[in-house]
C-alpha positions as CSV (number, residue, x, y, z in Angstrom):
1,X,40.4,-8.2,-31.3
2,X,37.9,-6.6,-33.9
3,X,37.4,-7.5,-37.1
4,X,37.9,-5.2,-40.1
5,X,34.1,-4.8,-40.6
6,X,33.9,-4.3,-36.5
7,X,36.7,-1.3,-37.2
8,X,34.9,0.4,-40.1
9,X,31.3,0.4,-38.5
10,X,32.9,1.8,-34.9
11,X,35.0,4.8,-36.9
12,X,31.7,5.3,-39.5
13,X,30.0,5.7,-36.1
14,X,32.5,8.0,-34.7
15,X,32.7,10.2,-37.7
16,X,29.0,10.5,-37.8
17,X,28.8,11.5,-34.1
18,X,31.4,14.7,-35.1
19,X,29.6,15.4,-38.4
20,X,26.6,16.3,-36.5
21,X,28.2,18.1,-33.7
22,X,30.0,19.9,-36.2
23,X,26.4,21.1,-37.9
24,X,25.1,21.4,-34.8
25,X,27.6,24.5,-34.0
26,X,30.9,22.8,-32.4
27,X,34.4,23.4,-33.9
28,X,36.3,21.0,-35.4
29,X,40.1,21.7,-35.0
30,X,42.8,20.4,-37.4
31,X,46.3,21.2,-38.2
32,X,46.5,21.5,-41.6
33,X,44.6,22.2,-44.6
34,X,45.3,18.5,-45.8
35,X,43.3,17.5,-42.7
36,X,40.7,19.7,-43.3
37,X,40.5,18.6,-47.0
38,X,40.4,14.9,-45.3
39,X,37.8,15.9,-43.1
40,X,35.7,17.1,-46.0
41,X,36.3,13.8,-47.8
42,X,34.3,12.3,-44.8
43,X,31.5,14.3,-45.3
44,X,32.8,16.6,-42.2
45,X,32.3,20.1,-43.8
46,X,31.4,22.5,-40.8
47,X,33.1,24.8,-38.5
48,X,36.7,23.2,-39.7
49,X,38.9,25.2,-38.0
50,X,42.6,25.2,-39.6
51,X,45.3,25.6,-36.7
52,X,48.4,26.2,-38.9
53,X,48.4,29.6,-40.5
54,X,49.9,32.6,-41.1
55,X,48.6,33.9,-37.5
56,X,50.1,32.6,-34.5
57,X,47.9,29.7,-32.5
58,X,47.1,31.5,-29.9
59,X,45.0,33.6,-32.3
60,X,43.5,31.2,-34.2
61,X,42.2,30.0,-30.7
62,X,41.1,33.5,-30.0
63,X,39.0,32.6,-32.9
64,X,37.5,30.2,-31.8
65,X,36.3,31.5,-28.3
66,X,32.5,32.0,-30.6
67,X,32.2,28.5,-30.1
68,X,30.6,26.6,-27.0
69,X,32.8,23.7,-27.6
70,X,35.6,22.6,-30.0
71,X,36.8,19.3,-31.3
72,X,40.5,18.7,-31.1
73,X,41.2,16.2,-34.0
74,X,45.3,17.2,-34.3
75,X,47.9,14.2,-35.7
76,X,48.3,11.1,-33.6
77,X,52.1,11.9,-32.9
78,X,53.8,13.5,-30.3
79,X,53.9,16.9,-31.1
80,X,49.7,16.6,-31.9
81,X,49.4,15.5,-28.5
82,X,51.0,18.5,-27.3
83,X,49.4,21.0,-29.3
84,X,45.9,19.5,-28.2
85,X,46.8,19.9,-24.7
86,X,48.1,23.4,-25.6
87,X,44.6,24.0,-27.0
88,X,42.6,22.8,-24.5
89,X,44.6,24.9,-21.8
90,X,43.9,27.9,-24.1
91,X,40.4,27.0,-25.0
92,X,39.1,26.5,-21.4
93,X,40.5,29.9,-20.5
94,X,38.1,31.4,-23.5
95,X,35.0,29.8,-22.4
96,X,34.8,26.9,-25.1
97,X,34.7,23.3,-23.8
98,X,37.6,21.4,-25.3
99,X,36.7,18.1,-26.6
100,X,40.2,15.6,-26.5
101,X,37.6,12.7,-25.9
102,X,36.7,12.1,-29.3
103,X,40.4,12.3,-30.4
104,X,41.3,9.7,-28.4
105,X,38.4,7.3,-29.3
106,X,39.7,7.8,-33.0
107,X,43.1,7.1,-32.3
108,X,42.3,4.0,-30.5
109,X,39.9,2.7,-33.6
110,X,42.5,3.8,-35.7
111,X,45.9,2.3,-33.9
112,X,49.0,2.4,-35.7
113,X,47.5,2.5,-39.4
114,X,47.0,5.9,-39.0
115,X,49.7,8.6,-37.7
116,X,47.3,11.8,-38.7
117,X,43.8,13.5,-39.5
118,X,45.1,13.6,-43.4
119,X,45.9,9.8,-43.3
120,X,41.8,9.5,-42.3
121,X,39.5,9.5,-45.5
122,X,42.4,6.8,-47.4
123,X,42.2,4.7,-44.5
124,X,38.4,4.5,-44.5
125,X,38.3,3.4,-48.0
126,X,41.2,1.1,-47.5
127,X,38.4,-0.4,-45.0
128,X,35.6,-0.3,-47.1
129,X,37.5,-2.0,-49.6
130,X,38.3,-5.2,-47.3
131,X,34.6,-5.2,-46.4
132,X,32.7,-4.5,-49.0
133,X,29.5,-6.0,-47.8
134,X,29.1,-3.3,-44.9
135,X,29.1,-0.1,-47.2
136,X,25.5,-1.3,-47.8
137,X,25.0,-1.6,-44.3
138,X,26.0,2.4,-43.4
139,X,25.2,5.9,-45.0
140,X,27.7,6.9,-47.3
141,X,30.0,9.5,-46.1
């Protein structure tokens, strides 16, 4: 089992890894604006690609088919699960290279404590607060 300090560094690490595939050109794909917003809290500012709006999702993935590869990052839950397969069905079909990879390396850091993207940015703070000796240790984000 992983300590809390073990947690923080692996998800700082994680996070990291998508903020510079996410300057480097690759999409970033959330449900929500609140995720988005969490993302952003995290230093994740680029190519944040909102899958909830006033379009349908099939156009918003449309979109998307600029990209070489996108990021799925939708909630933990059931109905996340499904739109990310939905996505990377869609996705492949326009070219870009889904990534469910990373998704699922964040949900495993993250387990139970969170359910979505949204619940992200409080829970890494909830972790820097139990462990305050690493935030010396890692870049700020």
């Amino acid at each position: 089992m992983r300590t809390t300090a073990e947690t923080l560094e692996k998800v700082l690490a994680l996070l990291e890894e998508i903020r510079e595939r996410s300057s480097s050109g690759t999409a970033i794909l959330v449900e929500g604006k609140n995720d988005a917003a969490a993302l952003k809290r995290l230093q994740i500012k680029e190519n944040i690609r909102i899958l909830k709006k006033k379009e349908t999702l099939l156009n918003v993935l449309e979109n998307i088919g600029e990209f070489k590869e996108a990021i799925i990052l939708t909630d933990f839950d059931k109905r996340g699960t499904r739109i990310a397969g939905f996505c990377a069905k869609h996705l492949r079909g326009l070219g870009v290279k889904p990534d469910l990879e990373t998704r699922r390396k964040l949900r495993g850091l993250v387990g139970k404590e969170v359910k979505d993207i949204e619940g992200l940015a409080s829970y890494v703070e909830h972790l820097r607060a139990k462990c305050l000796p690493v935030r010396s240790m890692r870049g700020t984000f």
